[in-house]
C-alpha positions in Angstrom: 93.2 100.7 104.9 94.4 100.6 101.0 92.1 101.1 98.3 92.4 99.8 94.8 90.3 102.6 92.2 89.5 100.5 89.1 89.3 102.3 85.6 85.7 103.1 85.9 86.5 105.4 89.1 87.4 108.8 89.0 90.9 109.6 90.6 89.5 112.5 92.4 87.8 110.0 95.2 91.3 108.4 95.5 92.3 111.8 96.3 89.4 112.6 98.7 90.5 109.4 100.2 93.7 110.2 100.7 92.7 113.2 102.3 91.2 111.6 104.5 93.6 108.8 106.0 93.7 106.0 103.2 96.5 105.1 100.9 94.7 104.2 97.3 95.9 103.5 93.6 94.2 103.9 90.7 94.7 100.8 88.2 94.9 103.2 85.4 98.3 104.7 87.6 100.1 101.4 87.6 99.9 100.2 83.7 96.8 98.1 84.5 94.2 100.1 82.4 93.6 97.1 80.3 94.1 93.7 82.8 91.5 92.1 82.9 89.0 91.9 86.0 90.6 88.7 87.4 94.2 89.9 87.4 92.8 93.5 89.1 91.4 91.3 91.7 94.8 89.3 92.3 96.7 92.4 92.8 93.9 93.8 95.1 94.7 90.6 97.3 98.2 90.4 96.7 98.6 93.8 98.0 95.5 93.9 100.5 94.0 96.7 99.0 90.0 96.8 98.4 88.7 97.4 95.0 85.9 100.3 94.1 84.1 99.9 91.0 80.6 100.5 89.2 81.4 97.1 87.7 79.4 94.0 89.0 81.8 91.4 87.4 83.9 91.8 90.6 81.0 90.6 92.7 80.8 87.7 90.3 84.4 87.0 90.6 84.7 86.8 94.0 81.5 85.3 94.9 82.4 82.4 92.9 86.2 82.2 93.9 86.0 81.0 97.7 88.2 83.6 98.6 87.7 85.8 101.9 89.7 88.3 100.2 89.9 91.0 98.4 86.7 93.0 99.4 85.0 95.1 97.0 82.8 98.3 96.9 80.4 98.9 94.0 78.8 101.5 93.3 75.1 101.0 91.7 74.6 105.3 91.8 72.2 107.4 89.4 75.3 110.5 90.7 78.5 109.1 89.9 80.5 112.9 90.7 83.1 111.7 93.4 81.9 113.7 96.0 78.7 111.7 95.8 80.8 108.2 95.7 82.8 109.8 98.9 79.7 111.1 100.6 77.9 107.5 100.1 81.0 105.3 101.4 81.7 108.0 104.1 78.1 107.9 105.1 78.0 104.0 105.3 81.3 103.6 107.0 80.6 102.9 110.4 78.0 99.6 109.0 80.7 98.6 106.3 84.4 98.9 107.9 84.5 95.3 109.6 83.1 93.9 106.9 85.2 95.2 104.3 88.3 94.3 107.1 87.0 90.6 107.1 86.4 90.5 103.6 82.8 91.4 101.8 81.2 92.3 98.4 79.5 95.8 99.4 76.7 97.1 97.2 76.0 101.0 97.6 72.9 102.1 96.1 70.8 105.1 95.7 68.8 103.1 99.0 69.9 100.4 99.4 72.8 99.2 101.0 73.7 95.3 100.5 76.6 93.7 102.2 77.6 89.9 101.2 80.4 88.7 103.0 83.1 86.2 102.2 83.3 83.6 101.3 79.9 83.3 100.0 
């Protein structure tokens, strides 16, 4: 599984992930710092990678596109310190991996967890 980090996520979860078995990029790594949301998202499909973000504009995106793909984490956390993000997705893994295979928008919260598959 590929991960796409957008700016708004620290590199050192890439790096935990990485540790850990998964490829990932960091937009800010491949000149994409400033693309927009919409062109992140094509190069998240394009490359089958699945985005994590704080930003809820992806959920937006891709609720409204039709697409099954790319799936997207965000991260709605009071503790943003990646070994919180890490210990959250980590913790959740076993009730979000198919989805995220098949393609869904999953919301991680301080309780909640909310998974929207696609398309929606």
């Amino acid at each position: 599984m590929k991960f796409l980090l957008n700016m708004n996520v620290p590199r050192s979860l890439g790096i935990k992930l990485m540790q850990n078995g998964y490829e990932y990029r960091h937009v800010g790594d491949i000149g994409m710092f400033r693309s927009d949301d919409i062109n992140i998202v094509q190069i998240a499909k394009e490359n089958r990678e699945i985005i994590i973000t704080h930003d809820l504009d992806y959920g937006n995106i891709l609720a409204f596109s039709g697409d099954s793909s790319p799936s997207v984490i965000i991260f709605r956390l009071r503790n943003s310190n990646p070994d919180n993000l890490f210990y959250r997705m980590i913790t959740e893994w076993d009730e979000i991996e198919n989805h995220l295979l098949k393609g869904a928008i999953i919301i991680i919260e301080d309780s909640t967890l909310r998974i929207r598959d696609l398309p929606i």
